[in-house]
C-alpha positions, -999 to 999 in steps of 0.1 A, spaced: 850 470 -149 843 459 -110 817 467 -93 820 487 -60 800 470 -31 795 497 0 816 477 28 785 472 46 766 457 19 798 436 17 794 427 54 759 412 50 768 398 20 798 374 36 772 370 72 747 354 46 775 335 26 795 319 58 765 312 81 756 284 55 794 266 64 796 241 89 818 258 117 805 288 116 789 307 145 769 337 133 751 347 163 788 353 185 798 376 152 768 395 148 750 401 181 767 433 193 760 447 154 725 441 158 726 460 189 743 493 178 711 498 151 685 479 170 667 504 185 668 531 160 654 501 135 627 493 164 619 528 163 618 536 128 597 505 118 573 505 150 567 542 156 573 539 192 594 565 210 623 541 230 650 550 250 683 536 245 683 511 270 687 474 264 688 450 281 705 416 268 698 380 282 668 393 304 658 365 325 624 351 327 617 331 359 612 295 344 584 282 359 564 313 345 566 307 312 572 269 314 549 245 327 566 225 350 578 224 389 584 257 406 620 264 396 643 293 403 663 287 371 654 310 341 653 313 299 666 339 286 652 367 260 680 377 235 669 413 242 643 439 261 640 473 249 617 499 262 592 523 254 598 558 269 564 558 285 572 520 298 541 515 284 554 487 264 582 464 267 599 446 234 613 414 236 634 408 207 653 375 193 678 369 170 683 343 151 705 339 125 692 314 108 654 309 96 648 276 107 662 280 142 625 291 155 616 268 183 582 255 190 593 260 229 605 293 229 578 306 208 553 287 235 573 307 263 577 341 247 538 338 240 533 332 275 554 358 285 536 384 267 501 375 281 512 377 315 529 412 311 562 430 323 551 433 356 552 395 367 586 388 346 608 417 370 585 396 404 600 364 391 636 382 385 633 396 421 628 358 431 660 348 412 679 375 426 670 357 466 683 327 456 710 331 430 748 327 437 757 355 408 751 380 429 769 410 413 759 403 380 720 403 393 733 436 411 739 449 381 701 437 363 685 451 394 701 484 387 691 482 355 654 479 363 656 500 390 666 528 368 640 522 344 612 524 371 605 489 375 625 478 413 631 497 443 661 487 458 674 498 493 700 526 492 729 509 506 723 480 482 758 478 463 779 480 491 766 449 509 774 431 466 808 455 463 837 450 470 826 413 478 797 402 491 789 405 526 768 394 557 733 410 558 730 410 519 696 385 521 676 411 540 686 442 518 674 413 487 645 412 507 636 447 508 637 451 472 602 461 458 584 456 420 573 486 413 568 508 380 536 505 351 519 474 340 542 475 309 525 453 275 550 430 261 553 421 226 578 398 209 601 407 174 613 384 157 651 394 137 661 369 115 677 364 78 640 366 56 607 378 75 585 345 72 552 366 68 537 329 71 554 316 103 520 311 122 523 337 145 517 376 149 548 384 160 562 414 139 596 397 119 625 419 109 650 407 84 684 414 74 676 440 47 659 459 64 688 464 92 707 470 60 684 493 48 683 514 81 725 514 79 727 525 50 705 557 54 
């Protein structure tokens, strides 16, 4: 007599089958998954009250968190979620396979959380003078903006929309950092949670994303 597996059990069980095959690409499958539960998972295992904002591929100003020449290029964080108070921001990374932790990123991230939210939206309002992607930074300002941390002038998205227009560097300009001095801390989601990976980053695994689903 078979066995019935409950089809998400039967999802996890084929993401941690296939990601050990050669062509596979696990993080393009899974990402938006991990995003539906992620922060009622962050909430249930942290404590914190968050709101359901995310934000995915938040930018951090390169030469912040990488020593180096000044730079207006960036590295990304997988994702930011927020506290309600905005007392705390997490920055959370996915990685879908246990060995893909980077000396480098770790380094960044770590320096990243000792400087605080406040400096990482100053270098993101330096990006946003001097990238060509202006709509999509249009739409990361208003992001920020609606979580407290940027001012942006009023009659901002009509000098991005419907195409960009003359005038558009000064209403850059007159975007402020504003908002708390938000804490950050880094999570770590991965297959196993390495309880010996060197760091104090908290580490969620697979099972317990599982877990929460299946509640």
């Amino acid at each position: 007599m078979s066995v019935s597996i409950p089809r998400i059990d039967q999802m996890f069980l084929h993401l941690d089958r296939w990601r050990h095959l050669p062509a596979y690409q696990l993080e393009r499958r899974i990402d938006i998954f991990f995003s539906v539960y992620l922060v009622d998972v962050l909430r249930e295992i942290t404590g914190d009250d968050l709101v359901d904002t995310i934000i995915p591929e938040l930018p951090l100003k390169r030469d912040l968190v990488v020593p180096g020449n000044s730079s207006h290029h960036s590295v990304k964080v997988d994702y930011a979620v927020f506290t309600r108070s905005r007392d705390k921001v997490y920055f959370v990374e996915l990685k879908t396979d246990d060995q893909s932790r980077r000396t480098e990123q770790d380094d960044y991230l770590n320096r990243a959380q000792a400087l605080g939210f406040r400096p990482i939206v100053d270098g993101i309002r330096q990006i946003l003078l001097h990238t060509d992607a202006h709509q999509k930074y249009f739409h990361l300002a208003h992001s920020l903006a609606a979580l407290g941390y940027l001012d942006l002038p009023d009659d901002l998205a009509t000098f991005h929309y419907p195409q960009v227009r003359r005038g558009l560097t000064e209403r850059l300009e007159a975007i402020e950092t504003t908002g708390p001095e938000s804490a950050i801390e880094v999570v770590y989601v991965q297959p196993n949670a390495n309880r010996d990976d060197g760091t104090e980053h908290l580490t969620i695994d697979f099972n317990q994303f599982a877990d929460h689903v299946d509640k």
